[in-house]
Gaussian input, Z-matrix of N, CA and C with variables (Angstrom, degrees):
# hf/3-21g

backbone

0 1
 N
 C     1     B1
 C     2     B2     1     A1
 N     3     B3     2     A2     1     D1
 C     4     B4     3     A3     2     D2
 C     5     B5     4     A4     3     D3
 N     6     B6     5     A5     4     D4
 C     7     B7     6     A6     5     D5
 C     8     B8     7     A7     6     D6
 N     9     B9     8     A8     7     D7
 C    10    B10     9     A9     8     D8
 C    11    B11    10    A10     9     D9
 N    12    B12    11    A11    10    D10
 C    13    B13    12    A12    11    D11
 C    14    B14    13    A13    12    D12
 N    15    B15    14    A14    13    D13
 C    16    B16    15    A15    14    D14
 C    17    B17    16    A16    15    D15
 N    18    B18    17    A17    16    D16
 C    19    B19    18    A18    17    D17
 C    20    B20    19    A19    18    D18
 N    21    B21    20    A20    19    D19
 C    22    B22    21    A21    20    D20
 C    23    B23    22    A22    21    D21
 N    24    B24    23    A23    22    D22
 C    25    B25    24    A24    23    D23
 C    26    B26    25    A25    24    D24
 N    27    B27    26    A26    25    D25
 C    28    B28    27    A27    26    D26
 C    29    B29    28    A28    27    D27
 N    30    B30    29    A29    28    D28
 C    31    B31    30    A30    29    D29
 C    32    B32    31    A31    30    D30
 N    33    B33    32    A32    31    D31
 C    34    B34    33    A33    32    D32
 C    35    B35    34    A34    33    D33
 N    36    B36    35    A35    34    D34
 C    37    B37    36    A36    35    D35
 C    38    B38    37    A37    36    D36
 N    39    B39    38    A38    37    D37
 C    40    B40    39    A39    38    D38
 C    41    B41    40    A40    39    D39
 N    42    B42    41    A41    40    D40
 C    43    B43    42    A42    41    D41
 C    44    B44    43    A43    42    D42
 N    45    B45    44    A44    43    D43
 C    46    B46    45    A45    44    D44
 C    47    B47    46    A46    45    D45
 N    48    B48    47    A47    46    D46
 C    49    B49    48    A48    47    D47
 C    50    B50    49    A49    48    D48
 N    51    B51    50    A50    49    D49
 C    52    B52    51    A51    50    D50
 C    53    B53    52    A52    51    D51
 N    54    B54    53    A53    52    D52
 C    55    B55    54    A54    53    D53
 C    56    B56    55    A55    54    D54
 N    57    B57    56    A56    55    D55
 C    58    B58    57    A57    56    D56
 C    59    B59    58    A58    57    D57
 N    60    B60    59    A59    58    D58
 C    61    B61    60    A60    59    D59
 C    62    B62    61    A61    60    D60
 N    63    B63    62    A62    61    D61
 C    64    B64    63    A63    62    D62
 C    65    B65    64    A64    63    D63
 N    66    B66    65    A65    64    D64
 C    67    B67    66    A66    65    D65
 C    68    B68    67    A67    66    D66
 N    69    B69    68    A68    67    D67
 C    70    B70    69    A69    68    D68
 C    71    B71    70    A70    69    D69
 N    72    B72    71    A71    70    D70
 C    73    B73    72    A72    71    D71
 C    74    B74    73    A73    72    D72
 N    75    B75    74    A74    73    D73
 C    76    B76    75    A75    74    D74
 C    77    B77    76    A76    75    D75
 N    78    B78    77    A77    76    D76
 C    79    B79    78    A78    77    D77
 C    80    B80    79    A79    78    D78
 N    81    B81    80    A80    79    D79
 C    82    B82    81    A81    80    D80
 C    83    B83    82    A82    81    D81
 N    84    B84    83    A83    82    D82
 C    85    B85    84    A84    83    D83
 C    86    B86    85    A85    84    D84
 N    87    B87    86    A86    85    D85
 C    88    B88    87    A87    86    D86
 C    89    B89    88    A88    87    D87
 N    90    B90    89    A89    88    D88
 C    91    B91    90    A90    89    D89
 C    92    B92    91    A91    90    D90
 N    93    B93    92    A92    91    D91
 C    94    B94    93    A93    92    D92
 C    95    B95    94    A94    93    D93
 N    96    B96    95    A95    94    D94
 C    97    B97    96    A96    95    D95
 C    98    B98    97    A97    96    D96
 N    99    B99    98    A98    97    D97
 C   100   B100    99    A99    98    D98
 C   101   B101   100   A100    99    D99
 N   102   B102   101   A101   100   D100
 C   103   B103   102   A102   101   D101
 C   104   B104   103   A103   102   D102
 N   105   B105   104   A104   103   D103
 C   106   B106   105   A105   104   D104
 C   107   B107   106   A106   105   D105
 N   108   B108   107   A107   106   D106
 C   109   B109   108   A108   107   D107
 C   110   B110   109   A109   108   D108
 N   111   B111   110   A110   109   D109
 C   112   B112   111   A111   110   D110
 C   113   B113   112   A112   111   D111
 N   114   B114   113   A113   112   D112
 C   115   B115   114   A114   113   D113
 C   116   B116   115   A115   114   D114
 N   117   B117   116   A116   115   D115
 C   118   B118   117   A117   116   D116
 C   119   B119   118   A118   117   D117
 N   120   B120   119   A119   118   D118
 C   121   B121   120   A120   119   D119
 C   122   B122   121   A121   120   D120
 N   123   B123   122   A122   121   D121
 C   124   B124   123   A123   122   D122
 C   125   B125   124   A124   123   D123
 N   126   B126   125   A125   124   D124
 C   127   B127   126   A126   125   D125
 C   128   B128   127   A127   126   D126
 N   129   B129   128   A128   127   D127
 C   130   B130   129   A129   128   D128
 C   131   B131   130   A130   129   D129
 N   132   B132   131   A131   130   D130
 C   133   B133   132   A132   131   D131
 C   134   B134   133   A133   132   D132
 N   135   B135   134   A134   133   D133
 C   136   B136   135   A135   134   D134
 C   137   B137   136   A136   135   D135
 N   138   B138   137   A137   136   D136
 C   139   B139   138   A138   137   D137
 C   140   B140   139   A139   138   D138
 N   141   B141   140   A140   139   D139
 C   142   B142   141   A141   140   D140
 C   143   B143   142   A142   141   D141
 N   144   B144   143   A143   142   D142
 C   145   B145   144   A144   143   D143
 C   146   B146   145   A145   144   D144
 N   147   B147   146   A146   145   D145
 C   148   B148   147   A147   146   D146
 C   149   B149   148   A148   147   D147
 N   150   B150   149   A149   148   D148
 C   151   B151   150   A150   149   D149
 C   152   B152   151   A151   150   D150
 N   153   B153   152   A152   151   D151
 C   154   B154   153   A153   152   D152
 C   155   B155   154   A154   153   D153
 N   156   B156   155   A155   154   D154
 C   157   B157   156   A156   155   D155
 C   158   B158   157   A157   156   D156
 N   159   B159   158   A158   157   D157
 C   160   B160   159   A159   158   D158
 C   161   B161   160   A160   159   D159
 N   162   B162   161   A161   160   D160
 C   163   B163   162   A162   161   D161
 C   164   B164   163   A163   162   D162
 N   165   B165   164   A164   163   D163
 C   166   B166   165   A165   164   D164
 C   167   B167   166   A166   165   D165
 N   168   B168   167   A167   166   D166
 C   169   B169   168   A168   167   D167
 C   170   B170   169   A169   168   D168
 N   171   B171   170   A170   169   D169
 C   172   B172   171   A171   170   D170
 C   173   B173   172   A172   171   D171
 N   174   B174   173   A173   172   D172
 C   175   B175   174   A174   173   D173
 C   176   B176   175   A175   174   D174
 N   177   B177   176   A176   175   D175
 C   178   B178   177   A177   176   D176
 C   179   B179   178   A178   177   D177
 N   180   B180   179   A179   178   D178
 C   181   B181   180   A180   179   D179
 C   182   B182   181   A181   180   D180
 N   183   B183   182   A182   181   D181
 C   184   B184   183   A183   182   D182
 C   185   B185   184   A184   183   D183
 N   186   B186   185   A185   184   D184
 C   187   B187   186   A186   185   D185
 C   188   B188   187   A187   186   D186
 N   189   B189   188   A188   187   D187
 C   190   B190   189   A189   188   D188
 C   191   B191   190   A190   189   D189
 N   192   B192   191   A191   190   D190
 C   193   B193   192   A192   191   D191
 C   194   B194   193   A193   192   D192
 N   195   B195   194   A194   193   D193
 C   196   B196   195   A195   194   D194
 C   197   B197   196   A196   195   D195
 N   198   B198   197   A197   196   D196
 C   199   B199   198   A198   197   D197
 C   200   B200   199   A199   198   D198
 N   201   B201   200   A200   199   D199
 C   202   B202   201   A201   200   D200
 C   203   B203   202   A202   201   D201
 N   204   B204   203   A203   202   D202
 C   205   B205   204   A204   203   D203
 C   206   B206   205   A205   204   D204
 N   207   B207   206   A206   205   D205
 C   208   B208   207   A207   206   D206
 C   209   B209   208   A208   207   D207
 N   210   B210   209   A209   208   D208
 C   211   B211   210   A210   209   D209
 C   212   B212   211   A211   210   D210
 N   213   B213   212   A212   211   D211
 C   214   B214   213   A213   212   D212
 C   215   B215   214   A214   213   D213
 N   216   B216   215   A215   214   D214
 C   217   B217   216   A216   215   D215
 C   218   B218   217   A217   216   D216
 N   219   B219   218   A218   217   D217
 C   220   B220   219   A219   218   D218
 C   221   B221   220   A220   219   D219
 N   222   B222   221   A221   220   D220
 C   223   B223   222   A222   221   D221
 C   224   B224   223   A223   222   D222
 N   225   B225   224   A224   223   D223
 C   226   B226   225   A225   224   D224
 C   227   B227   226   A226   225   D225
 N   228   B228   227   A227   226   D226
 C   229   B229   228   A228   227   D227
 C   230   B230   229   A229   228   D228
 N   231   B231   230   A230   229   D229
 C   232   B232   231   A231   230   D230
 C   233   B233   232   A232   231   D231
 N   234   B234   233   A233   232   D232
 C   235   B235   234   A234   233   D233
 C   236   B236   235   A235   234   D234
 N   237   B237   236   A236   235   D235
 C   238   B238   237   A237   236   D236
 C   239   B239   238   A238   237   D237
 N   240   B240   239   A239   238   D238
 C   241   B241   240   A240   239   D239
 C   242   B242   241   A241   240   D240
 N   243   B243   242   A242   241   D241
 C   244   B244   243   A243   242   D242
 C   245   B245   244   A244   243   D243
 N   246   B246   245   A245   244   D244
 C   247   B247   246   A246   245   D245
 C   248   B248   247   A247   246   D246
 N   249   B249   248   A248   247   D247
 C   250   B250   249   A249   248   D248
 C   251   B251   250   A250   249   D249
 N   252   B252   251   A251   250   D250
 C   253   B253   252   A252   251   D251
 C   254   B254   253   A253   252   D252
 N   255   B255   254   A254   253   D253
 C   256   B256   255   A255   254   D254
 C   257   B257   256   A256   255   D255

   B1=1.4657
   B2=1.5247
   B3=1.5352
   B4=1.6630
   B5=1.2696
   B6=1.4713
   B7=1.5555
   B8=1.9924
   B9=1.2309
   B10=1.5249
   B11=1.2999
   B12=1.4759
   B13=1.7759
   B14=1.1452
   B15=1.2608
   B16=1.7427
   B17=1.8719
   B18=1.4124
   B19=1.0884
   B20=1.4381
   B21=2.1081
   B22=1.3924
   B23=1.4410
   B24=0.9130
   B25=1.6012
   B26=1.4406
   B27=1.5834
   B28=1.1856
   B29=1.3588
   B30=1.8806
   B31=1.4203
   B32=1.8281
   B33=1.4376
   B34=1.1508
   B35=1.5442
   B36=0.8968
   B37=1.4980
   B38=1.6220
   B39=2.3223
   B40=1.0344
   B41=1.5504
   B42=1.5858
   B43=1.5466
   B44=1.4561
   B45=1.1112
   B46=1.5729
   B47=1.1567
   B48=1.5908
   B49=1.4532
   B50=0.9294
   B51=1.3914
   B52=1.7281
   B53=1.1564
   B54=1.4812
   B55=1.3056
   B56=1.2899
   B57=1.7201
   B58=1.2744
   B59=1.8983
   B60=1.6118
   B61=1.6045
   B62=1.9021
   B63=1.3703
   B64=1.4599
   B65=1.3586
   B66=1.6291
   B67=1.3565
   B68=1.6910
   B69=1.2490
   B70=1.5577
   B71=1.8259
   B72=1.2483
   B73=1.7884
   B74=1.2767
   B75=1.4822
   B76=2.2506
   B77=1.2559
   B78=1.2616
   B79=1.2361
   B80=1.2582
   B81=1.7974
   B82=1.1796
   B83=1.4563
   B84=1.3109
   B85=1.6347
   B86=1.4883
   B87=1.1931
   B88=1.5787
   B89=1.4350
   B90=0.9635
   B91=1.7134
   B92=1.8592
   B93=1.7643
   B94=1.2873
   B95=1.4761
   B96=1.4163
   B97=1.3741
   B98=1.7826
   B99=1.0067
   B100=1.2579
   B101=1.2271
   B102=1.6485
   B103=1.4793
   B104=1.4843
   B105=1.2215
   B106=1.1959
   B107=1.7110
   B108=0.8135
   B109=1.3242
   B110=1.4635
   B111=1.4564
   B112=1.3727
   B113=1.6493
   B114=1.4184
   B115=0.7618
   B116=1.6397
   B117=1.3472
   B118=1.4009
   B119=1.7349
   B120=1.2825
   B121=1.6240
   B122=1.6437
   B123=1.7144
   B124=1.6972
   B125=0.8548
   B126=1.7237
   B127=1.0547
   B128=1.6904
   B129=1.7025
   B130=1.6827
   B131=1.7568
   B132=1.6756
   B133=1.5265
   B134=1.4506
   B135=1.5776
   B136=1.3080
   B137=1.6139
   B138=1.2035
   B139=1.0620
   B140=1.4662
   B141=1.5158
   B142=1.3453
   B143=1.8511
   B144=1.4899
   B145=1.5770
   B146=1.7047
   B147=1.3793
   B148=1.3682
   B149=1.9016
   B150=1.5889
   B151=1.2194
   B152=1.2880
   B153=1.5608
   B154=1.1179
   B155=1.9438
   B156=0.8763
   B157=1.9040
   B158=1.2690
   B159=1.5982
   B160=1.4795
   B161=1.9816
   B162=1.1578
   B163=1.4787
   B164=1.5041
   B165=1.0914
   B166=1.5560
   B167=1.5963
   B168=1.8821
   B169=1.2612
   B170=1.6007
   B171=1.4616
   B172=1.6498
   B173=1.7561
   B174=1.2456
   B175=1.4000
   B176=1.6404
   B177=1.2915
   B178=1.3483
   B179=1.3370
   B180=1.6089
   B181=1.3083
   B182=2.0215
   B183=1.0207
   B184=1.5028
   B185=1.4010
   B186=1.4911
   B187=1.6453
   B188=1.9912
   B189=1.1227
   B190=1.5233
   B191=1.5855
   B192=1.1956
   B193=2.1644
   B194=1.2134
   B195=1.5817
   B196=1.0787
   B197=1.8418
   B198=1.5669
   B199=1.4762
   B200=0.9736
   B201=1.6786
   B202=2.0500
   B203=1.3609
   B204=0.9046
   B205=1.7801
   B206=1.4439
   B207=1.4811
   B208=1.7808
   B209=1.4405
   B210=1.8803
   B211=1.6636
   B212=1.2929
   B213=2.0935
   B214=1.7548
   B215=1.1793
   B216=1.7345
   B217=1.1511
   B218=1.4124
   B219=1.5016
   B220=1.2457
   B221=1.3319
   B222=1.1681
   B223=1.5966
   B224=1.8274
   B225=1.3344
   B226=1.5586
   B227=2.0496
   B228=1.1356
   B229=0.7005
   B230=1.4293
   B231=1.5793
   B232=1.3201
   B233=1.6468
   B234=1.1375
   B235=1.1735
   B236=2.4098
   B237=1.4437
   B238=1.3930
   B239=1.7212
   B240=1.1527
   B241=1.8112
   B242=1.7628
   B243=1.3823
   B244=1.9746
   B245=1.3770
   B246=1.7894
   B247=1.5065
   B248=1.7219
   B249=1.5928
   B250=1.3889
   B251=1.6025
   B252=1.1856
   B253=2.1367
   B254=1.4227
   B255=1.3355
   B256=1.6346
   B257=1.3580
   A1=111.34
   A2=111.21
   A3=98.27
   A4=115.38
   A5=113.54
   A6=101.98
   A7=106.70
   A8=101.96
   A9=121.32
   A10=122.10
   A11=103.60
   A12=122.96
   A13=112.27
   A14=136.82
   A15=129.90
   A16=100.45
   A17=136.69
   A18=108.28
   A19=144.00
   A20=91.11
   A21=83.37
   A22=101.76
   A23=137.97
   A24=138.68
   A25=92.80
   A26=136.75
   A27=127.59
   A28=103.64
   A29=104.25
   A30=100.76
   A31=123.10
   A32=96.00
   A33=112.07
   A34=140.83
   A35=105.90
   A36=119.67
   A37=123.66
   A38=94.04
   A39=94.03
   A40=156.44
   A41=95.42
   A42=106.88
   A43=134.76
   A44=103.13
   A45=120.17
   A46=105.27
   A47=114.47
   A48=139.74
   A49=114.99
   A50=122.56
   A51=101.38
   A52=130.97
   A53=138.15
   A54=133.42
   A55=102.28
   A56=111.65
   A57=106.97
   A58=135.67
   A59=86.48
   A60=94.34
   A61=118.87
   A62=105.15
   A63=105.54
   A64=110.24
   A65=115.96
   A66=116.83
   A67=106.08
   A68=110.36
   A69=107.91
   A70=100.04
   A71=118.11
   A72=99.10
   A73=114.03
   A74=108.14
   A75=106.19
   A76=110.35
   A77=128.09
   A78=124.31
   A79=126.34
   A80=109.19
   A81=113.10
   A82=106.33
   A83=108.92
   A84=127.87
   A85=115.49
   A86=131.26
   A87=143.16
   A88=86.05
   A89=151.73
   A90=152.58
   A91=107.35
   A92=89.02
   A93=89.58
   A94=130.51
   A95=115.48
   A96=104.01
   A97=92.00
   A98=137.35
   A99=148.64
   A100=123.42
   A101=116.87
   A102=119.87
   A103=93.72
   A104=123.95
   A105=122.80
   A106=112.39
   A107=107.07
   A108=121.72
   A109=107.08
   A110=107.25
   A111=116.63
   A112=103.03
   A113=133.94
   A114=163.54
   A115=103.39
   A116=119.67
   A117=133.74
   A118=112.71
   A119=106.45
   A120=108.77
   A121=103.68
   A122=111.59
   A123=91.04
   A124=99.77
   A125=132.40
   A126=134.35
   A127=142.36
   A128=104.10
   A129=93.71
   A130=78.22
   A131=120.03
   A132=94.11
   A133=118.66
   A134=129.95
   A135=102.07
   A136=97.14
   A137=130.70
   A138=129.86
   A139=112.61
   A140=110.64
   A141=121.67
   A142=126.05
   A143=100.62
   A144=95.07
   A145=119.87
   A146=106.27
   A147=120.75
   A148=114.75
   A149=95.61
   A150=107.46
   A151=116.79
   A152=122.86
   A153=134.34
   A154=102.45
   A155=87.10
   A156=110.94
   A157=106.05
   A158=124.12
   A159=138.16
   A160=91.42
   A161=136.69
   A162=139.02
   A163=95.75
   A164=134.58
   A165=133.67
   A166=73.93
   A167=130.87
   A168=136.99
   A169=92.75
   A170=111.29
   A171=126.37
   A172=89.46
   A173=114.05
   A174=108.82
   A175=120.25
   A176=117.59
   A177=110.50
   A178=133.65
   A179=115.79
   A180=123.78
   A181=91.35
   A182=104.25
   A183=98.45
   A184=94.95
   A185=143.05
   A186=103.98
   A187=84.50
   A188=117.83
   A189=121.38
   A190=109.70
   A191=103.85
   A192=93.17
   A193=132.98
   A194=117.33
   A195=108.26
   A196=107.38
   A197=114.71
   A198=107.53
   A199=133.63
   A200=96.06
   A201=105.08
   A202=113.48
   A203=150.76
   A204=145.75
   A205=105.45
   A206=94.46
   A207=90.27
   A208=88.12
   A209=92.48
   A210=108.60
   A211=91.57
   A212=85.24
   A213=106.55
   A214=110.15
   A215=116.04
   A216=121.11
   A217=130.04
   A218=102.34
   A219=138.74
   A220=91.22
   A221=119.82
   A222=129.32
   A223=82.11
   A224=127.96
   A225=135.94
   A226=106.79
   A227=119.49
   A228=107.66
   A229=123.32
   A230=119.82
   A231=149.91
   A232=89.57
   A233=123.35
   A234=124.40
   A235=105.56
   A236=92.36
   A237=94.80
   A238=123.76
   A239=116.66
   A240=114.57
   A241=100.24
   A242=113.69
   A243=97.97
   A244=98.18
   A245=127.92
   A246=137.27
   A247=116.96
   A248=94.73
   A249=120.69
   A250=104.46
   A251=95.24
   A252=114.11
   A253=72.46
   A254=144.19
   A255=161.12
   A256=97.83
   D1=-42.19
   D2=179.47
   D3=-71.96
   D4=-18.08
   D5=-171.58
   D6=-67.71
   D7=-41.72
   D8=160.98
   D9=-19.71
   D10=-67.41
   D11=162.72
   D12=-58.38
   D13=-56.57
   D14=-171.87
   D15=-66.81
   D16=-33.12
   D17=163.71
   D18=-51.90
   D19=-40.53
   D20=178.96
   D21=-98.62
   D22=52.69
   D23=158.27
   D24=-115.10
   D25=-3.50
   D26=-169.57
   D27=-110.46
   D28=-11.30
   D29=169.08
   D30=-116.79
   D31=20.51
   D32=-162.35
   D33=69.10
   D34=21.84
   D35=170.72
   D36=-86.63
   D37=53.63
   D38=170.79
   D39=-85.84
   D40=-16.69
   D41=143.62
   D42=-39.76
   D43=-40.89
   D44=-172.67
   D45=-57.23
   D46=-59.63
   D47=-173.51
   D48=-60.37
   D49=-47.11
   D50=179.32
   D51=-73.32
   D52=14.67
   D53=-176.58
   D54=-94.58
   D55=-49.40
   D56=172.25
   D57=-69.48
   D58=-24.68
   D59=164.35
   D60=-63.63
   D61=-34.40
   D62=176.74
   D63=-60.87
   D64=-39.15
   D65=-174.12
   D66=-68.14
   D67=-48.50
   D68=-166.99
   D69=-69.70
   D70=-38.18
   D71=178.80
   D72=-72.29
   D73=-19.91
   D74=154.30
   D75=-53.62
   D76=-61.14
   D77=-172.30
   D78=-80.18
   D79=6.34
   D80=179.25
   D81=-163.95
   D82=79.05
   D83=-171.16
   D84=-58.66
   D85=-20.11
   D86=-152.88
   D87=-142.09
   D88=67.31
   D89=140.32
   D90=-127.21
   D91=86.72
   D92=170.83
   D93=-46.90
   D94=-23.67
   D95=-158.61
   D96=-114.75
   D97=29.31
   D98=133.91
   D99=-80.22
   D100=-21.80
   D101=-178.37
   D102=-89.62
   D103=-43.26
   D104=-171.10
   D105=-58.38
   D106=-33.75
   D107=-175.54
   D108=-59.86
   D109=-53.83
   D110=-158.15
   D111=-88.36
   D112=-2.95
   D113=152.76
   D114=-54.93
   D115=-98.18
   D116=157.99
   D117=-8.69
   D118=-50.78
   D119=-170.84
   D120=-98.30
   D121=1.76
   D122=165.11
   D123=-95.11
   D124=-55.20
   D125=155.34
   D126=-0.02
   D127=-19.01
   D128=-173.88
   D129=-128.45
   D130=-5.98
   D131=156.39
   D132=-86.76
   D133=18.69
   D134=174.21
   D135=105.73
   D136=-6.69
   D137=-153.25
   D138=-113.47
   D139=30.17
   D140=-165.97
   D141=-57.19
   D142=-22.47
   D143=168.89
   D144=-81.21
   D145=-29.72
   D146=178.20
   D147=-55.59
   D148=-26.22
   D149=-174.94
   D150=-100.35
   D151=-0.64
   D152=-178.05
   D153=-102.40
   D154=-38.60
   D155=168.60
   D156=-52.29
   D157=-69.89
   D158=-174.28
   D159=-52.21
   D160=-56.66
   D161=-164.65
   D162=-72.10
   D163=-15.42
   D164=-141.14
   D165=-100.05
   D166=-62.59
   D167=-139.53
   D168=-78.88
   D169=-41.19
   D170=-172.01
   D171=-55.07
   D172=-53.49
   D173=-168.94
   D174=-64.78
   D175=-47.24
   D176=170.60
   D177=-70.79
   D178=-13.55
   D179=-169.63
   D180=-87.18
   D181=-44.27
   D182=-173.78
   D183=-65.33
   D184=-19.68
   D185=-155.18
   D186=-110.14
   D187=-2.41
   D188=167.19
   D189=-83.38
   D190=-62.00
   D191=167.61
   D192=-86.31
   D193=0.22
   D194=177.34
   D195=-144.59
   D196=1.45
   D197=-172.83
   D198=58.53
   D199=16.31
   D200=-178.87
   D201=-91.22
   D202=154.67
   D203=127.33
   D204=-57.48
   D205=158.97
   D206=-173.62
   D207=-98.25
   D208=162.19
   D209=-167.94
   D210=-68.42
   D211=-178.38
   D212=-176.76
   D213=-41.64
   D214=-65.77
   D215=-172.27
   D216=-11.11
   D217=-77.63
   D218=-177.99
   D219=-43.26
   D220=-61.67
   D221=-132.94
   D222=-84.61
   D223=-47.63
   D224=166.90
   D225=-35.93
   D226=-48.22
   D227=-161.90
   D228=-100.34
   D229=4.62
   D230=-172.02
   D231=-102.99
   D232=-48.66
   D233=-169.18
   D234=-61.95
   D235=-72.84
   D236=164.39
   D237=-43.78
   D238=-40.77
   D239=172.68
   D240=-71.42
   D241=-22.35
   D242=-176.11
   D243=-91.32
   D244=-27.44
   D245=175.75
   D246=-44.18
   D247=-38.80
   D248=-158.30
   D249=-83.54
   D250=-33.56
   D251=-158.99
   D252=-81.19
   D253=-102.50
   D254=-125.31
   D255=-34.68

């Protein structure tokens, strides 16, 4: 399924994507690279707080069930959407 998503985020079919990306990080709260994703595709609609929000929930739920920080990635790509907003 993600490989699915990174195409059409590679062809812009980011509207499309986020309805189903919201559903899959419901059904899958701790899949960094689904947040990232869904992140990525609010992000190129304009939707830059929503996407800072989506990293915000990724971030607290991991350090409450699991005591992690979220990886580079994540943390790479939260950084560039707040780089971008300023």
């Amino acid at each position: 399924m993600t490989r699915l998503v990174e195409i059409d985020l590679e062809r812009g079919r980011y509207a499309d994507l986020v309805p189903l990306l919201e559903q899959l990080v419901e059904e899958r709260p701790l899949d960094e690279r689904l947040c990232t994703q869904l992140m990525i595709a609010l992000d190129r609609l304009g939707r830059a707080q929503d996407a800072l929000d989506a990293y915000q929930r990724i971030r607290e739920r991991m350090a409450a069930e699991l005591g992690m920080d979220p990886s580079p990635v994540l943390e790479r790509e939260m950084r560039r959407i707040l780089e971008r907003t300023e």
